[in-house]
Kinemage of the C-alpha trace (Angstrom):
@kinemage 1
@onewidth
@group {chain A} dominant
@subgroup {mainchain}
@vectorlist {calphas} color= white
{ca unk a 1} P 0.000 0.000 0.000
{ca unk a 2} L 1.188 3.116 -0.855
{ca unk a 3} L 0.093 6.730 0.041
{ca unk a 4} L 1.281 9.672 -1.768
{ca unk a 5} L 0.578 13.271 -1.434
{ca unk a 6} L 1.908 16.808 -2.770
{ca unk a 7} L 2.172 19.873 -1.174
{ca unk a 8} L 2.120 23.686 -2.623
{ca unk a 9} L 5.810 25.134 -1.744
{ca unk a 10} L 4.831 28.664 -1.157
{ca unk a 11} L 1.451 27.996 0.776
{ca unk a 12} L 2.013 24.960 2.431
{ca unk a 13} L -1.721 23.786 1.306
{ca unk a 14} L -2.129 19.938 0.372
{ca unk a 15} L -2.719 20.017 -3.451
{ca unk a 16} L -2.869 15.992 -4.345
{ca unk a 17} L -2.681 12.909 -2.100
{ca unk a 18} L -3.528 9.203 -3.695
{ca unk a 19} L -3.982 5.886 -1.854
{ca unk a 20} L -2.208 3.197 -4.359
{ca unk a 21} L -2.463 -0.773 -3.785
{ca unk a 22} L 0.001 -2.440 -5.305
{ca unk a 23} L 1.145 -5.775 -6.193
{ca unk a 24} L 4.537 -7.047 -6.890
{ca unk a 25} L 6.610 -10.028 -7.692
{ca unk a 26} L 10.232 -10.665 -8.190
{ca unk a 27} L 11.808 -13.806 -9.536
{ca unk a 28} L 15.883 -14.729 -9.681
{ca unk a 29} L 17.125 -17.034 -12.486
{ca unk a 30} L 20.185 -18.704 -11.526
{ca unk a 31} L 22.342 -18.434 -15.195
{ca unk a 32} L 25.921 -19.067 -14.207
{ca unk a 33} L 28.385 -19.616 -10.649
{ca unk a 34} L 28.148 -15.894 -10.647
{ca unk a 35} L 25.273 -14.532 -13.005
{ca unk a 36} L 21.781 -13.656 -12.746
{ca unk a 37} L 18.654 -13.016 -14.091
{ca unk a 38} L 15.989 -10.665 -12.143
{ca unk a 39} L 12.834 -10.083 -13.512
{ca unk a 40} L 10.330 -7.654 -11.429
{ca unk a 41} L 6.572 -7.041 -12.653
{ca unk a 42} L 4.158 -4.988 -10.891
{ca unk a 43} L 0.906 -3.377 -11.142
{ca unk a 44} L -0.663 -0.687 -9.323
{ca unk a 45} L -3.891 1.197 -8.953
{ca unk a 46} L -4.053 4.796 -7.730
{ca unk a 47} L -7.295 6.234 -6.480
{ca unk a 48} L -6.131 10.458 -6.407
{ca unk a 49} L -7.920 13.030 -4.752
{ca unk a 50} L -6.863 16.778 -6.305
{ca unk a 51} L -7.516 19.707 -3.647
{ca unk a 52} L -9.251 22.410 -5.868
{ca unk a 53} L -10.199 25.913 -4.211
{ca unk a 54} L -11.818 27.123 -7.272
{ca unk a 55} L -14.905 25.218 -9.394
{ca unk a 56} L -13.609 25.688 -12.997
{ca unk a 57} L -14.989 23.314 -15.849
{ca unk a 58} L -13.067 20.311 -16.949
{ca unk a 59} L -11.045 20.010 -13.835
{ca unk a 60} L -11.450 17.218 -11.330
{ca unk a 61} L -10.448 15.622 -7.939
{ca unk a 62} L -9.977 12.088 -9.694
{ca unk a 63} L -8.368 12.777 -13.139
{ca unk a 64} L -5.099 11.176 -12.024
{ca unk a 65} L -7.122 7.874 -11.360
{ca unk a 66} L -4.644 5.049 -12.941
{ca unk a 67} L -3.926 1.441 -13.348
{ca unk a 68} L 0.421 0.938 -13.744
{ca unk a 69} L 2.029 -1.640 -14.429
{ca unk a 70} L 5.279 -2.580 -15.212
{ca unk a 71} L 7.744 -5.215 -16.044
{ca unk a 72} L 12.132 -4.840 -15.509
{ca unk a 73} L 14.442 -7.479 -16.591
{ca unk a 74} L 18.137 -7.100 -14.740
{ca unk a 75} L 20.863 -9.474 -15.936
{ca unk a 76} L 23.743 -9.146 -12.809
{ca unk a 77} L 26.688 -10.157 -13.604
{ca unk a 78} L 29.825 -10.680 -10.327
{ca unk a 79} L 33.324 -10.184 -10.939
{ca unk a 80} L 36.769 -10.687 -8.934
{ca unk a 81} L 37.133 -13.142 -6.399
{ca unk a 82} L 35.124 -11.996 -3.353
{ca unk a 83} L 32.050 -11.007 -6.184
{ca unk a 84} L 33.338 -7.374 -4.973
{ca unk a 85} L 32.433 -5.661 -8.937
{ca unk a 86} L 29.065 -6.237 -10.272
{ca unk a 87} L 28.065 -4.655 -13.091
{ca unk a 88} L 24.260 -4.839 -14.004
{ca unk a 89} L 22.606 -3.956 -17.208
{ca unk a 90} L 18.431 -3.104 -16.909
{ca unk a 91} L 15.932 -2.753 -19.179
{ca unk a 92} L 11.893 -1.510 -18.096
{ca unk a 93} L 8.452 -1.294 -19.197
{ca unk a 94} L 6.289 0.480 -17.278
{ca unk a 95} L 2.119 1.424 -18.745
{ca unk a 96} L -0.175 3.870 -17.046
{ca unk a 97} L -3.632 3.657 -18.332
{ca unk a 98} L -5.915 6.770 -16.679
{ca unk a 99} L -9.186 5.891 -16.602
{ca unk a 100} L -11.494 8.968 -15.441
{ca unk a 101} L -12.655 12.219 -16.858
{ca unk a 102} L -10.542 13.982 -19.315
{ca unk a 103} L -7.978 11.541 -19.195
{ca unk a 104} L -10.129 8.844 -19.166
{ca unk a 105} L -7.798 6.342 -22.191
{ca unk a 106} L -4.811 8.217 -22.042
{ca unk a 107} L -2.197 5.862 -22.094
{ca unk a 108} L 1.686 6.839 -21.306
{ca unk a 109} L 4.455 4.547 -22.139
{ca unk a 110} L 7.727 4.862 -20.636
{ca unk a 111} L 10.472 2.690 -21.386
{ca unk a 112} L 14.299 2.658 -19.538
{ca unk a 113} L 16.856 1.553 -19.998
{ca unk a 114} L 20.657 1.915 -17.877
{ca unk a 115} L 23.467 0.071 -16.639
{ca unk a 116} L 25.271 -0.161 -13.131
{ca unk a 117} L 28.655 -1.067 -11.364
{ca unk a 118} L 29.302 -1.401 -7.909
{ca unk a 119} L 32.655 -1.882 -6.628
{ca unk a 120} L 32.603 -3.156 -2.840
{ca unk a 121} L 36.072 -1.419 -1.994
{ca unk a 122} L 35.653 -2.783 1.661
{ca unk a 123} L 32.970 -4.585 4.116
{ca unk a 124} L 32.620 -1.101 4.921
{ca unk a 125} L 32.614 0.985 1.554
{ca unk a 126} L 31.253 0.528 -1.740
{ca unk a 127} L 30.772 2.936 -4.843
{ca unk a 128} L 28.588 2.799 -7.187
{ca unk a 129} L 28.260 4.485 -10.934
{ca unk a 130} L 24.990 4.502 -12.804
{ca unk a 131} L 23.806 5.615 -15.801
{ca unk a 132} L 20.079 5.496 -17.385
{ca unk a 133} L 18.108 6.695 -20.105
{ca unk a 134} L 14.237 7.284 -20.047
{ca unk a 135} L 11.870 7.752 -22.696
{ca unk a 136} L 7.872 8.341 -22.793
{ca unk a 137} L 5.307 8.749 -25.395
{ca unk a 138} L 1.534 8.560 -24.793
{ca unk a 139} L -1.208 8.417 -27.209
{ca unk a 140} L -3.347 11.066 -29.111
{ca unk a 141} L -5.441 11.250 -26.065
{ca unk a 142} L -2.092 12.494 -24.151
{ca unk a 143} L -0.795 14.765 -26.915
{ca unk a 144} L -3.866 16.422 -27.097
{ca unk a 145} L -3.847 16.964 -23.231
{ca unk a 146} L -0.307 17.654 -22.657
{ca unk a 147} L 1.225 19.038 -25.800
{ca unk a 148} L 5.023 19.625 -26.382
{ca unk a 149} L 5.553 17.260 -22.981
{ca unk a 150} L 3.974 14.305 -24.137
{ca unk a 151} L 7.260 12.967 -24.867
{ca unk a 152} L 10.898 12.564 -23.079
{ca unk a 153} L 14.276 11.523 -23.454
{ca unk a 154} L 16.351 12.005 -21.112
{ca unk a 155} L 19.818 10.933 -19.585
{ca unk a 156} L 20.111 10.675 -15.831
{ca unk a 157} L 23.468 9.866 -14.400
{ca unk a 158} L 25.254 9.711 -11.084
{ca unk a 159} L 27.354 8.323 -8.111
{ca unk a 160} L 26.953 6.954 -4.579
{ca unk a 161} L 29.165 6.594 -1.892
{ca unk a 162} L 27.727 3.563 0.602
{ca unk a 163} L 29.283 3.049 4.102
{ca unk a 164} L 27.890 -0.044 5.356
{ca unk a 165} L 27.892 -1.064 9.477
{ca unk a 166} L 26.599 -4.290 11.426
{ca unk a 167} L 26.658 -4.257 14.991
């Protein structure tokens, strides 16, 4: 179960919150000594409640009402003797159907793809390098609603530092 929620940055006031059940399932294929297969699918509904202060036509608390789902494939691969380097290449589907209102058959596709390596440098340190790209594209429904941003690419890149303790 998930509960999300979005508040205005300059008055504070609650603009959007949704309630979204969720399922998931994740499933590891054994390929090699020291590769792997991981498959995750999903599927989600959100229920989403806009605050509006004003009554204006065409606008509505539910038009963000969706069904997602999704399905990633990760192939890990472990390197050096202690598995300390493992590099992972990932590839994802994920579908958002809306289903009320306006955007009631609007259907956004968004499709990534990126690869990963994570050297463990110690049992307490381990850095990681990541880099992904992201596309979506909807249907005329969703051009017609959201113009010039009813497609993506984009590039998204980055580092992380882990420091890991067990007591």
């Amino acid at each position: 179960m998930e509960y999300d929620f979005l508040h205005s940055q300059f008055s504070g006031d609650k603009m959007f919150d949704a309630v979204a059940p969720s399922l998931g399932i994740q499933k590891i294929f054994l390929l090699g000594e020291t590769t792997f297969l991981m498959m995750n699918g999903g599927i989600k509904y959100s229920a989403t409640n806009k605050k509006i202060s004003f009554e204006a036509p065409g606008i509505f608390a539910d038009d963000g009402d969706n069904i997602q789902s999704s399905l990633t494939f990760s192939l890990i691969q472990t390197f050096l003797e202690n598995n300390q380097l493992v590099l992972s290449p990932t590839i994802g589907l994920t579908n958002t159907y809306y289903l009320r209102n306006l955007h009631e058959g609007r259907n956004d596709l968004i499709l990534v793809a990126g690869l990963s390596a994570m050297w463990q440098v110690s049992d307490l340190f381990a850095l990681q390098l990541f880099v992904n790209y992201s596309s979506m594209s909807t249907n005329s429904i969703g051009d017609s609603l959201l113009g010039p941003s009813s497609q993506f690419g984009a590039f998204d890149y980055g580092m992380s530092l882990s420091a890991n303790f067990q007591f």
